[in-house]
N, C-alpha and C positions, 0 to 999 in steps of 0.2 A: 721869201716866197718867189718863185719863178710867174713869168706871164699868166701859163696857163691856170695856176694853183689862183693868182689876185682875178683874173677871169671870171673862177668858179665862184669865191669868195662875193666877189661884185653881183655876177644872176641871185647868188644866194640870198643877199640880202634886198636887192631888190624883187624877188618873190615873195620874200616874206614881207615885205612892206604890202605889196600888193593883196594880199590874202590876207595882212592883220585889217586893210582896208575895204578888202570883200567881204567880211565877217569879223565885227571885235573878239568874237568868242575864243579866235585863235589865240590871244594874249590872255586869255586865262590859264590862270597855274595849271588845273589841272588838263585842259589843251596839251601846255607846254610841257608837262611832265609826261604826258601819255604819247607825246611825238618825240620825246629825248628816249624814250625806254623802246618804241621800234627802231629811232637810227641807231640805238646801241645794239639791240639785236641784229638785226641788217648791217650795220658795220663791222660787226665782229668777222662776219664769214664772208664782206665782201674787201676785208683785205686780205685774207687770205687767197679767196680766186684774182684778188687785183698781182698779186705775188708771181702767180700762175701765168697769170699774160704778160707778164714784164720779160716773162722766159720765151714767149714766141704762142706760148698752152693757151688751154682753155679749162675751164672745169665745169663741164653740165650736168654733174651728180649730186650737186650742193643740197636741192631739195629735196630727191629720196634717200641722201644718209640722214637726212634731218630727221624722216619716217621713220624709219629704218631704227635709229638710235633711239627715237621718243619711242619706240615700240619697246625694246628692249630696257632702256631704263625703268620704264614703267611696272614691266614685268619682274624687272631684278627687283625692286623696291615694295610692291603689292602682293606679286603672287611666287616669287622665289622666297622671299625672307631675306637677301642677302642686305649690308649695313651699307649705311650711303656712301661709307669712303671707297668702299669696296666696288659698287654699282659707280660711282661716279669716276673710279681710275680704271674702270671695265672699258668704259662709253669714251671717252680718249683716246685711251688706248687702241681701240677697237677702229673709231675716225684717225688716228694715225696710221695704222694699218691698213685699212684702205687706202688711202692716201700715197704708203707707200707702194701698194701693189700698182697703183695708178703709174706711180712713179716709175717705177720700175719696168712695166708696159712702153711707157714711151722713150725714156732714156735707153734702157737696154736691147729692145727689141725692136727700137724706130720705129712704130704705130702711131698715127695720128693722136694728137691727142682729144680731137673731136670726134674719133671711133671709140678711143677709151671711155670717155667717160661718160657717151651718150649711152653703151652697153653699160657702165654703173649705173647711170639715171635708171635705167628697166631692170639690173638683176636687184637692186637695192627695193628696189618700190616692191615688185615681185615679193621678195624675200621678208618685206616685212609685213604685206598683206598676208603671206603664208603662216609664219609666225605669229601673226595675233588670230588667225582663222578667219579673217578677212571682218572682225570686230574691232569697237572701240575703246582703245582703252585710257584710264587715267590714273587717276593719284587720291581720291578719294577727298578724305580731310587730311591727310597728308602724318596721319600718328604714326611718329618713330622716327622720322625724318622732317620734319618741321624746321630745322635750321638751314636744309637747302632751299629749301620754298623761298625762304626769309633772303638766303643769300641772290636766288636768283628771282627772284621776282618783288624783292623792297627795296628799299631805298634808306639813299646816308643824307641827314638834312632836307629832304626833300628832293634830291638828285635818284633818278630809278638806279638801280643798282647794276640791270644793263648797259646802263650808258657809262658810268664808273668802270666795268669792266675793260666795254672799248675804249677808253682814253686809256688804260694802264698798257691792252695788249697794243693800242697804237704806238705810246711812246714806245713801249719794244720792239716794234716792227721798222719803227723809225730809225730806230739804232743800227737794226740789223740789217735794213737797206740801204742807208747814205751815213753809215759810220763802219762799216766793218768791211769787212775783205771780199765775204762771201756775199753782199751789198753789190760790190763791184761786180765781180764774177757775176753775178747775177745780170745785173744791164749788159754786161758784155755779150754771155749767152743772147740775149733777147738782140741784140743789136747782128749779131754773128756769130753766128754757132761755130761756123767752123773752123772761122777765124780764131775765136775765143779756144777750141779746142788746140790748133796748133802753136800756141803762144802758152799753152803749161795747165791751162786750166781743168781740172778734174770736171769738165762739164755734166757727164753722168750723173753725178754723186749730187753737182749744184740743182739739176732740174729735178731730181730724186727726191730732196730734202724740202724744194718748195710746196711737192706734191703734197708731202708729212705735213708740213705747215698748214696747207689748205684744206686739211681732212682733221690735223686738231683744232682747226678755230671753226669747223663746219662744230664738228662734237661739242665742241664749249658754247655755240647760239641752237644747237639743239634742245643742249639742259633746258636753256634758258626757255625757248621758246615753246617748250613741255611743260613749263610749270607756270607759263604766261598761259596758254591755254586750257588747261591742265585736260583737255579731251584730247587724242593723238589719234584721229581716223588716218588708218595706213592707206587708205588709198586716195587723199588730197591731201593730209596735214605737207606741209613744203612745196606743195604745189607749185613751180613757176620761181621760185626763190633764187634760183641760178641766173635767172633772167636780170631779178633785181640786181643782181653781183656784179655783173656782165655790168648791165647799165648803169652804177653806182661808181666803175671801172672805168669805164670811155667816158664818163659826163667829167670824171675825175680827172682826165689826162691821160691815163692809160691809152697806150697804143695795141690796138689791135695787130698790131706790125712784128711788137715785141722792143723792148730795149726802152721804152719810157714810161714814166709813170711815179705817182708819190704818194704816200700814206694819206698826209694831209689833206691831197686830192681825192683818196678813195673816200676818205671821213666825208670831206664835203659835198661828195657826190651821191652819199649814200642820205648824208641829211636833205639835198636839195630834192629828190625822190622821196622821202618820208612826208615832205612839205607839201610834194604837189599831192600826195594820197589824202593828205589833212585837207588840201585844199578842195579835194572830189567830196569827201564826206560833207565838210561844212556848207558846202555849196547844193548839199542834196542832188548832184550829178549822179544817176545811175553809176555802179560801183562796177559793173561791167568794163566801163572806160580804162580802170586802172590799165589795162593789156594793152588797151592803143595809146596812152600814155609811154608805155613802156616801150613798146615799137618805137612810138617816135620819137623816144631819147635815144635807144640804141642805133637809131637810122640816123640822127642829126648829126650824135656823136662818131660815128663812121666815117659819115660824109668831111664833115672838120679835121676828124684825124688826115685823112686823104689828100685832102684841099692843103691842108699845111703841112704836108709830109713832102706834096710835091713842090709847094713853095720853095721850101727847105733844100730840097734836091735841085730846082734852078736857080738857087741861090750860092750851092758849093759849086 
C-alpha cells in the first residue's frame, strides 16, 4: 500500500470507530450489510470515473445514464417482453456506447472532457424523462426475471451481492491498471499527454477505451441500483451520483491533475463516503447535509491534492 492508500485506510477506520461509538447500531449486521450493498454499488461506477481522471477526464453523466439505463431496462423487461439476457447485454452494451461516443469526443475531436459529459448529464436525463413520458417506472414483482433481482440485489452468505460484484470488478480493474501495459499507458497519458503521445503511445485509443470502461461499469451499478430501488423516477433517480464518484476519487488519491490514482483507493474512498451517509442517518442529521458533506470532501480533497502536488514539485 502506498502513503496515500494507508492514509485513507487509517481515516477509514478511525470514522468507523467514531460512528460505531456515536451509535452501536452501526455494528449491527443488518447496518453493516446495508452499508456494504451502497459501497458496492457506488464502488462499481466510481472506479470507473476514478479510471477516467487518472487520464487527465472527468465523467459528469454517471447519474443520468444510471436514469437513463434503469428507464430502459425496466421497459425492456415489463413492457417490451424482451428476456433478461437480452435486456441486460442491451443496457451494457448501450453504457459502453456511450462511453465510447464520450471517448471519442474527447480523444478525437479534443473537447473538454467537462463540455462532454456535462452535455451527457442533460441529453441522458432529457432522454430518459422523454422515454418513460416523464413517469415512474419499475419492475413490479419481478415474474419472468426473478433470477436477476436475486443476482443484483441478494446476497452470498450474507455478503450483498453488490458488494461481491465490486471486489471481483476491483480485482480486474487492479490488474488492468498496475499489471498490464495499457495500466502504464494509462498514468502516463494522465501524467503527459503529449509526452506519452510522442514516446509510441496510441493515446487516442488508451483515453477512448477508459471512457468504455466508465460507461460499462456506470451500466453494471445501474442494474443494480434499479432493482435496489425497484421505482426508477427519470427525473432524480442518479441524482448527483457523479458527484459521489468524483469524491470517492480525490478522497481516494486520485489526482485531479491526472496521472495518480489506485483501485484500492477509489474502493476506500467510496466506502469512507458510504460511512459518513450511515453516519447522517444514524445520527438523525437532516439528510439534506449529504451535498455539504460532499462539497467538503471534494473541496478537502482538492486542496490535499494541491498542497502535495506542489510539495512534490519543490521537492524535484
Amino acid at each position: 500500500m502506498t502513503r496515500k492508500e494507508i492514509g485513507v485506510f487509517l481515516l477509514l477506520l478511525t470514522l468507523c470507530a467514531i460512528v460505531a461509538s456515536a451509535s452501536p447500531q452501526f455494528l449491527s449486521v443488518t447496518n453493516l450489510q446495508n452499508v456494504a450493498r451502497l459501497v458496492g454499488t457506488y464502488g462499481i461506477f466510481s472506479i470507473g470515473v476514478g479510471i477516467v481522471i487518472i487520464t487527465g477526464g472527468i465523467d459528469l453523466s454517471i447519474g443520468s445514464i444510471c436514469a437513463l439505463l434503469g428507464v430502459l431496462l425496466s421497459m425492456m423487461l415489463v413492457e417490451w417482453g424482451w428476456s433478461a439476457a437480452a435486456a441486460l447485454t442491451a443496457v451494457i452494451a448501450i453504457g459502453g456506447g456511450l462511453g465510447a461516443a464520450h471517448g471519442l469526443l474527447v480523444a478525437r475531436l479534443r473537447l473538454q472532457p467537462f463540455i462532454v459529459t456535462l452535455c451527457g448529464l442533460l441529453l441522458y436525463r432529457g432522454a430518459a424523462r422523454y422515454i418513460a413520458d416523464d413517469s415512474t417506472k419499475g419492475f413490479g414483482v419481478g415474474q419472468g426475471f426473478e433470477w436477476v433481482r436475486a443476482l443484483a440485489s441478494g446476497s452470498i452468505g450474507g455478503v450483498p451481492m453488490p458488494f461481491v460484484v465490486m471486489c471481483v470488478v476491483g480485482v480486474l480493474a487492479w490488474v488492468l491498471l498496475h499489471r498490464s501495459v495499457y495500466g502504464r499507458h494509462l498514468f502516463a497519458i494522465g501524467h503527459n499527454a503529449e509526452a506519452a503521445r510522442y514516446s509510441g503511445i496510441r493515446t487516442r485509443a488508451v483515453v477512448t477505451w477508459a471512457y468504455v470502461l466508465s460507461g460499462v461499469l456506470a451500466a453494471v451499478s445501474a442494474i443494480i441500483l434499479a432493482f435496489y430501488t425497484n421505482s426508477i423516477s427519470p427525473a432524480s433517480h442518479g441524482n448527483f451520483y457523479e458527484l459521489y464518484a468524483i469524491a470517492a476519487a480525490v478522497v481516494g488519491g486520485c489526482s485531479l491533475r491526472g496521472g495518480e490514482g489506485s483501485v484500492l483507493g477509489i474502493v476506500m474512498g467510496a466506502a469512507l463516503l458510504q460511512v459518513l451517509r450511515n453516519l447522517v442517518n444514524l445520527l438523525d442529521i437532516p439528510g439534506s447535509l449529504d451535498f455539504a458533506v460532499m462539497g467538503a470532501v471534494i473541496l478537502v480533497g482538492a486542496m490535499a491534492d494541491q498542497l502535495f502536488g506542489r510539495r512534490l514539485r519543490r521537492g524535484a
